[in-house]
C-alpha positions as CSV (number, residue, x, y, z in Angstrom):
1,X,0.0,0.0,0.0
2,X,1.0,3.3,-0.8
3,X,0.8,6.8,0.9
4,X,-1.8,7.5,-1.6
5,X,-4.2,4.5,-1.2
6,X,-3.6,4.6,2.8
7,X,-5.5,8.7,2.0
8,X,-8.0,7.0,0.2
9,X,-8.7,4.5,2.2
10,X,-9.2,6.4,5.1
11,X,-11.7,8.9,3.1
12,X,-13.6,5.8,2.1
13,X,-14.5,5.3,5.5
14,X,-15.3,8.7,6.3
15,X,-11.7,8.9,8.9
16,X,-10.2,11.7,10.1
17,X,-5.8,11.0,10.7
18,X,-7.0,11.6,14.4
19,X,-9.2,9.4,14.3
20,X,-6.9,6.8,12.1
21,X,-4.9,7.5,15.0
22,X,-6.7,6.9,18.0
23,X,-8.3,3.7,16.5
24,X,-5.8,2.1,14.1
25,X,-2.2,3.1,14.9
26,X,-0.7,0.9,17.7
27,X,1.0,3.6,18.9
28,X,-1.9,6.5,18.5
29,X,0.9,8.8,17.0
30,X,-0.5,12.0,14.7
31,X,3.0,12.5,13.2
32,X,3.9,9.4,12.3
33,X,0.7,8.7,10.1
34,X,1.1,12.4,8.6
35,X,4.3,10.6,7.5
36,X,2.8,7.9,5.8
37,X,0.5,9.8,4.2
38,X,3.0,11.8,3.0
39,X,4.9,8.4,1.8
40,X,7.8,9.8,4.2
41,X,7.8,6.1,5.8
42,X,6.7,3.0,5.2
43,X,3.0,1.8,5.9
44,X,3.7,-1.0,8.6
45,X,1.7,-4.3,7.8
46,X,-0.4,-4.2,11.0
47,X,-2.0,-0.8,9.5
48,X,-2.6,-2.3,6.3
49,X,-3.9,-5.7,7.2
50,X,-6.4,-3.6,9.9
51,X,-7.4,-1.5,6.3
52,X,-7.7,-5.1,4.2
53,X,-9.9,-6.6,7.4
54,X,-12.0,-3.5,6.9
55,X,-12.5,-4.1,3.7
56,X,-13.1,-7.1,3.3
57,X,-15.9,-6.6,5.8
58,X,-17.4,-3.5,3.9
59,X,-17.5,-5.8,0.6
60,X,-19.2,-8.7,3.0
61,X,-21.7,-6.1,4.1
62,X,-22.7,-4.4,1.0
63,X,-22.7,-7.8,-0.9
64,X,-25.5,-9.0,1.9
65,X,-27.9,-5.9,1.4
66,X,-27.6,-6.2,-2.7
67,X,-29.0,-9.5,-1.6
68,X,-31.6,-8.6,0.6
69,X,-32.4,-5.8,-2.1
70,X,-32.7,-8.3,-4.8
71,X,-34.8,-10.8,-3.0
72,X,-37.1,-7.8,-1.5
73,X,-40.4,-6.0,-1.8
74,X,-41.5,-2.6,0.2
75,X,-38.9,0.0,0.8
76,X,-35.1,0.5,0.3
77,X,-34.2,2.6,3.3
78,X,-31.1,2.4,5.5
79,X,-30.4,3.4,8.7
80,X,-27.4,6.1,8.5
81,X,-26.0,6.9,11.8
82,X,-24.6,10.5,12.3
83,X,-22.5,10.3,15.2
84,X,-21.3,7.0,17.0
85,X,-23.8,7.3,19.8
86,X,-26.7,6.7,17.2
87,X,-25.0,3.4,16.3
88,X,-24.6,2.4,20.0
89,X,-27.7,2.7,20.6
90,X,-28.9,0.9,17.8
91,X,-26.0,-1.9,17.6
92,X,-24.8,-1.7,21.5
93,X,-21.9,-4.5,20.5
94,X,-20.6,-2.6,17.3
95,X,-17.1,-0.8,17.9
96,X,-15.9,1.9,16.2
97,X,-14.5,1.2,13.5
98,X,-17.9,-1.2,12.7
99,X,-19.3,2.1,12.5
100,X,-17.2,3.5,10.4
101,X,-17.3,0.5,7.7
102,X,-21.5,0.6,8.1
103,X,-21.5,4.8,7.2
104,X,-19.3,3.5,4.1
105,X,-21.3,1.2,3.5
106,X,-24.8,3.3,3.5
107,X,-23.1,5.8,1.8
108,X,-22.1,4.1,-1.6
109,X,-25.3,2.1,-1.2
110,X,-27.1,5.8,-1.6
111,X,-24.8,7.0,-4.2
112,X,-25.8,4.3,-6.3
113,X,-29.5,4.6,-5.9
114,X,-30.2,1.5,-4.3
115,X,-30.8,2.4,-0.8
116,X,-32.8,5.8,0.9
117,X,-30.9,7.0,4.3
118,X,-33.0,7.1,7.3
């Protein structure tokens, strides 16, 4: 992975570096993931496998809602959580970056027509 795709990657699922930070970097270090993204350093594997896990489970998710769309009849309407809280409450087991990968998920689902955000 390069410094590029680690940017892109973390846009896809709506990440701020803080928050890249705080929740993937082992060592919760602003700088040193500037430098990545800046390809001043390597990516370590440990942050890209955590970005392949991620998705791999966005592609799991969105692959089981075309299904359900597909197989469906009444309304195509998604629950989009604006803050972290509203996914607690809704999915009390979900972590963080679960909610990140979901909001990715509803988001391309909208952008392609398939799915209303509720």
């Amino acid at each position: 992975m390069n410094h590029l795709e680690l940017q892109a990657l973390r846009q896809l699922f709506f990440m701020t570096v803080e928050e890249c930070t705080a929740y993937i970097s082992p060592d919760n270090n602003l700088a040193t993931w500037q430098q990545w993204e800046r390809g001043e350093s390597e990516i370590p594997d440990a942050i890209i496998d955590t970005f392949t896990k991620m998705i791999k489970k966005r592609k799991t998710h969105i692959n089981a809602i075309i299904d359900k769309i597909n197989n469906r009849i009444g309304n195509n309407t998604m629950r989009f959580f604006p803050d972290y809280a509203s996914f607690l409450a809704v999915y009390p087991q979900g972590d963080y970056l679960e909610w990140k990968i979901y909001q990715s998920v509803a988001a391309q689902l909208y952008a392609y027509d398939l799915e209303r955000l509720c």
